[in-house]
C-alpha positions as CSV (number, residue, x, y, z in Angstrom):
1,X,0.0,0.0,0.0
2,X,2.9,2.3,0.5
3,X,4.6,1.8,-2.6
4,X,1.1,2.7,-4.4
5,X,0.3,5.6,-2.2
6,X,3.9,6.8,-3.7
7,X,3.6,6.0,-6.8
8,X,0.5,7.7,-7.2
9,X,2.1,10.7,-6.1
10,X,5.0,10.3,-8.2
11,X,2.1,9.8,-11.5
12,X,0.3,13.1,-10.0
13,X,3.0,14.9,-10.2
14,X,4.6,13.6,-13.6
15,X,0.8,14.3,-14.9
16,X,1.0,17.7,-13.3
17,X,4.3,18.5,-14.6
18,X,3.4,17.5,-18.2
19,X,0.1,19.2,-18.1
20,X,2.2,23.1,-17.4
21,X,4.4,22.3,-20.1
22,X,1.7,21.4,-22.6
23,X,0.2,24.3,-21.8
24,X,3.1,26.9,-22.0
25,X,4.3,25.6,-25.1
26,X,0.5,26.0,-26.7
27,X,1.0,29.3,-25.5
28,X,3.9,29.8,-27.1
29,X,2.4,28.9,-30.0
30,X,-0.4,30.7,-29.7
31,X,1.7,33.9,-29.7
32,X,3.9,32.8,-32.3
33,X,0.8,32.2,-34.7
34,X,-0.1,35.8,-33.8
35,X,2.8,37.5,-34.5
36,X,3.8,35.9,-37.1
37,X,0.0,37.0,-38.4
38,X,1.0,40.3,-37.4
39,X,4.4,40.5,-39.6
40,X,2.2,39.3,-42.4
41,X,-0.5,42.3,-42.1
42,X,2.6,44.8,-41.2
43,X,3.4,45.9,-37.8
44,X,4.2,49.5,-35.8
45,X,8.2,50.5,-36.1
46,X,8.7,53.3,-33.1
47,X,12.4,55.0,-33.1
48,X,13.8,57.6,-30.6
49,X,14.3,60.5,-32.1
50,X,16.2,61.8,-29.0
51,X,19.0,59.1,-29.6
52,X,19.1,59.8,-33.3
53,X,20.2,63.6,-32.0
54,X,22.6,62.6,-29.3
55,X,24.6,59.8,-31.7
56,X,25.2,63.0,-33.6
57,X,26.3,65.1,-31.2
58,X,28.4,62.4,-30.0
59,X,29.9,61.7,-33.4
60,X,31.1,65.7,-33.9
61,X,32.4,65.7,-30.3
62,X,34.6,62.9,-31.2
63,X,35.5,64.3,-34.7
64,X,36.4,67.9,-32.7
65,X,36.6,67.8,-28.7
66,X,40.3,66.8,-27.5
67,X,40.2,63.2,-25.9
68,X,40.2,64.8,-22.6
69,X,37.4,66.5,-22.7
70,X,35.6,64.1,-24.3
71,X,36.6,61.6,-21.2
72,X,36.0,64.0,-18.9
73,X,32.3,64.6,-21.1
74,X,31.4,60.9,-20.4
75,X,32.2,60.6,-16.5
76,X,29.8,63.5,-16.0
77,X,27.3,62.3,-18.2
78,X,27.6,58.3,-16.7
79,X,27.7,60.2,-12.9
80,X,24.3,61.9,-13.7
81,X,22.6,58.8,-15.4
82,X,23.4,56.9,-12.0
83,X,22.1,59.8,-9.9
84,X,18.6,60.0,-12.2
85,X,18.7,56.0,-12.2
86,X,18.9,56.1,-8.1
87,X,16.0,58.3,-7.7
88,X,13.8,56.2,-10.4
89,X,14.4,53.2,-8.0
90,X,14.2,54.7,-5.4
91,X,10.7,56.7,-6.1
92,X,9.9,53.2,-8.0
93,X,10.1,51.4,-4.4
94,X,8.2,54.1,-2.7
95,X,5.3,53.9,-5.6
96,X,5.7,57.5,-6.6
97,X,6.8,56.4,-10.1
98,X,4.9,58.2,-12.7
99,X,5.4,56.3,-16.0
100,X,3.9,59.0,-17.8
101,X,6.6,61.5,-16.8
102,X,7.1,64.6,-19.8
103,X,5.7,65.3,-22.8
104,X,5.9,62.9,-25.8
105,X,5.7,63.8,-29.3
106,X,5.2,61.5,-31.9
107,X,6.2,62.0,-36.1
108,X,4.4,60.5,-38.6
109,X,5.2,61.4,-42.6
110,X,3.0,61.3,-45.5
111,X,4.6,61.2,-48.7
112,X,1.7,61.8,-50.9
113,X,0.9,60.6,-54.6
114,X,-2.1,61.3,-57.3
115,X,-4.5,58.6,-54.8
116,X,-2.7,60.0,-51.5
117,X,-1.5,56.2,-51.2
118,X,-0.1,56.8,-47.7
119,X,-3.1,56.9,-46.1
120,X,-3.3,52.7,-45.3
121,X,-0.2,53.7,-43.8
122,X,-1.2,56.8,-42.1
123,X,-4.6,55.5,-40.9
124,X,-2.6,52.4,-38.6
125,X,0.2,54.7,-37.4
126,X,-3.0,57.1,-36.0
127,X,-4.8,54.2,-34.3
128,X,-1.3,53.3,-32.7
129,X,-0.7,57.0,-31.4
130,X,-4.3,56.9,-30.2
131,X,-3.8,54.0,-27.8
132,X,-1.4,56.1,-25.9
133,X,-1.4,59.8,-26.3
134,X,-2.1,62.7,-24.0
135,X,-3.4,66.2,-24.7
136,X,-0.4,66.9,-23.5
137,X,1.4,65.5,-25.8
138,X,2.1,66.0,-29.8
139,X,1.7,64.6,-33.0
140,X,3.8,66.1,-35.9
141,X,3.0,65.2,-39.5
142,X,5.4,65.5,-41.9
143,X,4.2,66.6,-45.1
144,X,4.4,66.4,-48.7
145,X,2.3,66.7,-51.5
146,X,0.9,68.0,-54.3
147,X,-2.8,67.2,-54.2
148,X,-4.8,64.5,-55.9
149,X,-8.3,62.5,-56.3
150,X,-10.4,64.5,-53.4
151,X,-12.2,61.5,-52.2
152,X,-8.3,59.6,-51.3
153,X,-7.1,63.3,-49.8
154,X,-10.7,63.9,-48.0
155,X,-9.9,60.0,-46.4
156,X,-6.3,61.2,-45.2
157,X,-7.8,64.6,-44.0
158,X,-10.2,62.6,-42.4
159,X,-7.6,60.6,-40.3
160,X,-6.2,63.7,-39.0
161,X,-9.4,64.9,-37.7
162,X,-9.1,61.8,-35.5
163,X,-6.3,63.4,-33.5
164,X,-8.3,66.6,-33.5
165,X,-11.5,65.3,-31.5
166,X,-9.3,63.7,-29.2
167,X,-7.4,67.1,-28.4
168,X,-4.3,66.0,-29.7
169,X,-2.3,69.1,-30.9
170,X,-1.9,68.4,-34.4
171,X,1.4,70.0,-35.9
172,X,2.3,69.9,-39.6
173,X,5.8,70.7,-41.3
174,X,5.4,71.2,-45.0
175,X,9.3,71.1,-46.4
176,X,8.7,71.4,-50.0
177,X,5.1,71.6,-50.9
178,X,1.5,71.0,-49.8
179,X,-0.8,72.0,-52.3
180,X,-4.9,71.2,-52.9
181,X,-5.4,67.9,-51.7
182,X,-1.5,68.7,-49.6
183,X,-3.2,71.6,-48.1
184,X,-6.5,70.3,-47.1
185,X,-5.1,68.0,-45.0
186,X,-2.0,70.9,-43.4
187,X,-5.1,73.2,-43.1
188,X,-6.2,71.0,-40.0
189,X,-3.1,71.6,-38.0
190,X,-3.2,73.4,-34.4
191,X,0.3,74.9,-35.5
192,X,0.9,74.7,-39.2
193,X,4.8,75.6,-40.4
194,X,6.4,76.2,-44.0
195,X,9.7,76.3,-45.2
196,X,10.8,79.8,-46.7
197,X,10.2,78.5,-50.5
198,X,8.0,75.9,-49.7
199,X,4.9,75.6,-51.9
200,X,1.1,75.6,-50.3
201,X,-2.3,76.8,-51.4
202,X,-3.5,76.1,-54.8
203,X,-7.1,75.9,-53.2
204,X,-9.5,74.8,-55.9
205,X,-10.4,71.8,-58.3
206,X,-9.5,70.4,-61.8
207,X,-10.4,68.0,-64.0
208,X,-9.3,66.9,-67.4
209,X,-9.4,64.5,-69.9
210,X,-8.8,63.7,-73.6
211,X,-11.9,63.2,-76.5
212,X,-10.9,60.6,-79.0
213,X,-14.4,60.9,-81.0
214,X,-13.4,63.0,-84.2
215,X,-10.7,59.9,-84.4
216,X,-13.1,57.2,-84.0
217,X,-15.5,58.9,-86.4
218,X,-12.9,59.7,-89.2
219,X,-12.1,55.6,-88.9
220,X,-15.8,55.0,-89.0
221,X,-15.9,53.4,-85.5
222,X,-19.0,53.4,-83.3
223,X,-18.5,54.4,-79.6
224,X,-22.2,53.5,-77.3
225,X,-22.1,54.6,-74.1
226,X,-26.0,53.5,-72.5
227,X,-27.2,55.2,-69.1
228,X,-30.0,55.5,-66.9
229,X,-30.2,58.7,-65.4
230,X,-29.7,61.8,-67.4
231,X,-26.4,63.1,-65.5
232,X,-25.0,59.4,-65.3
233,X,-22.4,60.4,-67.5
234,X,-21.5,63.7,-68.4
235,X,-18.3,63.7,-70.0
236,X,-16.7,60.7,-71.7
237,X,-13.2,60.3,-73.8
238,X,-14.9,58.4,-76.2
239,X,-18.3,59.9,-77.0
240,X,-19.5,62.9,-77.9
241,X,-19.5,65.4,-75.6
242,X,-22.6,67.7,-75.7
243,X,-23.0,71.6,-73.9
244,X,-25.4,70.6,-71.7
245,X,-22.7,67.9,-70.4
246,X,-20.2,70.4,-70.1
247,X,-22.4,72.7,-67.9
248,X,-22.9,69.8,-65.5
249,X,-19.4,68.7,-65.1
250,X,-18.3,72.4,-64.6
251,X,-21.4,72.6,-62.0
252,X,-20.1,69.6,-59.9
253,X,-16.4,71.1,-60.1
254,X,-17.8,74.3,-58.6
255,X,-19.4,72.1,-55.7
256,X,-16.6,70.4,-54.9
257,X,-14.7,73.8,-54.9
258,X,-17.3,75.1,-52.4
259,X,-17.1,72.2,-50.0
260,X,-13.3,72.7,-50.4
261,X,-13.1,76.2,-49.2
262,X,-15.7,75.4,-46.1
263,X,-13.7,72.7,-45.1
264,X,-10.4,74.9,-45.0
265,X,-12.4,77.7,-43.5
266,X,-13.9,75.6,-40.4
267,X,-10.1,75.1,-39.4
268,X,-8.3,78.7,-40.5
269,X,-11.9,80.8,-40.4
270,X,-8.7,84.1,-40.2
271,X,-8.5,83.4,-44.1
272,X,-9.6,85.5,-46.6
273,X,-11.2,83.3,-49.2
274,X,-11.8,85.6,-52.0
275,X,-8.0,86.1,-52.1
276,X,-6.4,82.5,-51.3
277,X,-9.0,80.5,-52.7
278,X,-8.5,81.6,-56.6
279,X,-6.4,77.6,-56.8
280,X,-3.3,79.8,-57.1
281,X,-0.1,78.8,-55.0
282,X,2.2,80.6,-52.6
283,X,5.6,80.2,-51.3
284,X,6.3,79.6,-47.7
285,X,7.3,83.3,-47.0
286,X,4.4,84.5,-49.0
287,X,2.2,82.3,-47.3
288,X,2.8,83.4,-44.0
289,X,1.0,87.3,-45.0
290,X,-1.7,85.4,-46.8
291,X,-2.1,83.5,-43.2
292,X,-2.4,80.1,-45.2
293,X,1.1,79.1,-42.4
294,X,1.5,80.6,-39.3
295,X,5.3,80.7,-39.4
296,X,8.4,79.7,-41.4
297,X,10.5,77.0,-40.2
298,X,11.9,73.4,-41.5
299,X,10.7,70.4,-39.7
300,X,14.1,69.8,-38.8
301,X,14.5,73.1,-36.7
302,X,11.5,72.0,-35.1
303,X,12.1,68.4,-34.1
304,X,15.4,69.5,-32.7
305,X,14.0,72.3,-30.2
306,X,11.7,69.9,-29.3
307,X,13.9,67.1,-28.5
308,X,15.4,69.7,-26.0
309,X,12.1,69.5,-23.6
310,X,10.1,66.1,-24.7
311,X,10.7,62.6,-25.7
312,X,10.4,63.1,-29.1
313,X,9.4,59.0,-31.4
314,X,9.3,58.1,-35.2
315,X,6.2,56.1,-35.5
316,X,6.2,54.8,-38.3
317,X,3.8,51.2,-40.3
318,X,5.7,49.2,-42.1
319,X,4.0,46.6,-44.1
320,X,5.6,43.2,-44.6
321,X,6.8,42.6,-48.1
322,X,7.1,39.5,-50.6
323,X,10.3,38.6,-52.5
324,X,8.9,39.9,-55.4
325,X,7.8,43.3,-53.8
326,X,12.2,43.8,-52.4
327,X,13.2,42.6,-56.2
328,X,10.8,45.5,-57.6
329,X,12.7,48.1,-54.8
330,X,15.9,46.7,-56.0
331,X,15.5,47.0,-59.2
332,X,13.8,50.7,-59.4
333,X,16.5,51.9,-56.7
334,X,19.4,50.9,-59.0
335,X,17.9,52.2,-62.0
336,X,17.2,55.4,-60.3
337,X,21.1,55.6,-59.4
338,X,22.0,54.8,-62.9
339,X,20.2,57.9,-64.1
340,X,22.1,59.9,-61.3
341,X,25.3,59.4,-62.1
342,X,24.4,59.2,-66.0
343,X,22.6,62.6,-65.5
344,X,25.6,64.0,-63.1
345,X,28.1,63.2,-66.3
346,X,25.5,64.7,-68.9
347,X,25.9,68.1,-66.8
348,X,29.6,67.7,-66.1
349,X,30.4,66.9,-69.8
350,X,28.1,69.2,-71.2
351,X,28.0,72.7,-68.5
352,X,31.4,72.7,-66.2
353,X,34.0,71.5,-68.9
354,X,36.2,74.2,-69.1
């Protein structure tokens, strides 16, 4: 009877024991599965902007300081990360800790194209910031573009809005241009800054298209085009375009145009439409009397005075991509280099030889 009463221990045990690990390695698996989904579907990349600053500041002080100094830099640096580490712990044991301690700003770029393409990208890297921003905190959008299909930009303007209504401040750096669908989006910034010659404005709508009909008619070649509705299609490429069409599709430009201007109004009501809303464009320095910016400065000069007071982060969605996806880069990247350097030779040859 002993030696079953221990034996069945032993098999409890054994059973016990192989029941935890069974379940921590389905866990592992289960976590595994998930991330490995999430790689697949893309994933949140967050970098320090801070660091980025002080590897540089490092790497100049190296290049210039004697070795002295620099030595004599470090130990007073190392000394005052101990101190600030000893009163983390300390306040840490004592459960004063704040973990939320300082501002945080957050930098997001939008690169945009003709279908503002950037705004699958822009739309995760917003519910990310979401989950964890303050009103005390920032969100600074990089931004260039030159405008495009107003339903795409009204979707990325949208996504800004979302930091908006959760009293976010919004701030936007326009570098090189922001213009139409560019600016509808900057025009939602809190704080909205330009570059001396960047371009912004260009507040209005356009639309064009070719007519190939007197070329199908002198081949003799029937274009149909069959509706139901009278305004179903107004203009075409292929058909024959009538007045009355014309009329209509000039009509719903000048709706657009209206809804264009409102929307910029609602977020920079100190603008005087009549003037800035004539789809013309303005440099940075001009833009600031027109009120379209309220001041002139690159985003760099920005980031870096506010790296001096706040945690400042790169957030940035980057989606997972296929073999054939990296061969495409590859290939377009070295093409573009080829027509550098080919370019670079062209001037050389052709404007410096002496």
């Amino acid at each position: 009877m002993d030696f079953l009463t221990q034996y069945g221990l032993f098999l409890a045990k054994t059973l016990t024991l192989v029941l935890a690990l069974v379940l921590i390695v389905a866990g592992i698996a289960a976590i595994a599965s998930r991330r490995r989904q999430l790689q697949h579907e893309g994933h949140i990349e967050v970098r320090s902007l801070n660091e980025k600053y002080e590897d540089m500041l490092h790497a100049m002080e190296d290049a210039v300081l004697d070795e002295l100094i620099i030595k004599q830099k470090i130990k007073a640096e190392r000394k005052k990360e101990k101190a600030e580490l000893k009163e983390r712990k300390k306040a840490a044991k004592l459960g004063e800790l704040d973990e939320d301690e300082g501002k945080k700003v957050f930098v997001l770029d939008f690169d945009g194209d003709i279908a503002a393409s950037d705004v699958d990208k822009l739309r995760e890297e917003i519910t990310a910031i979401l989950c964890i921003a303050r009103p005390e905190d920032e969100v600074v959008l990089r931004l260039e573009s030159a405008g495009g299909m107003v339903h795409a930009y009204g979707l990325a303007s949208s996504q800004l809005e979302r930091l908006r209504r959760k009293n976010i401040p919004l701030t936007i750096c326009v570098d090189k241009v922001a213009a139409s669908g560019g600016y509808m989006m900057a025009c939602i910034a809190n704080k909205l800054l330009a570059a001396p010659f960047a371009v912004v404005g260009s507040i209005g709508v356009v639309a064009q298209l070719p007519n190939f009909h007197r070329l199908l008619k002198k081949n003799e070649i029937d274009y149909e085009i069959l509706t139901a509705g009278e305004y179903k299609r107004t203009l075409t490429m292929f058909g024959e375009n009538t007045e009355k069409g014309r009329e209509k599709f000039v009509e719903e430009l000048e709706e657009t145009h209206t809804l264009f201007k409102d929307f910029v109004v609602e977020y920079r009501p100190e603008l005087d439409m009549a003037v800035v809303a004539t789809g013309e464009i303005w440099y940075g320095r001009q833009a600031v009397k027109q009120k379209l910016v309220d001041d002139l400065m690159t985003s760099d000069e920005y980031l870096v005075e506010q790296a001096q007071e706040a945690d400042v982060y790169e957030v940035r969605y980057e989606e997972k991509k296929g073999l054939q996806d990296r061969i495409g880069e590859m290939a377009v990247n070295s093409s573009d280099s080829l027509m550098m350097r080919w370019w670079q030779r062209l001037n050389n040859r052709h404007f410096f030889t002496r």
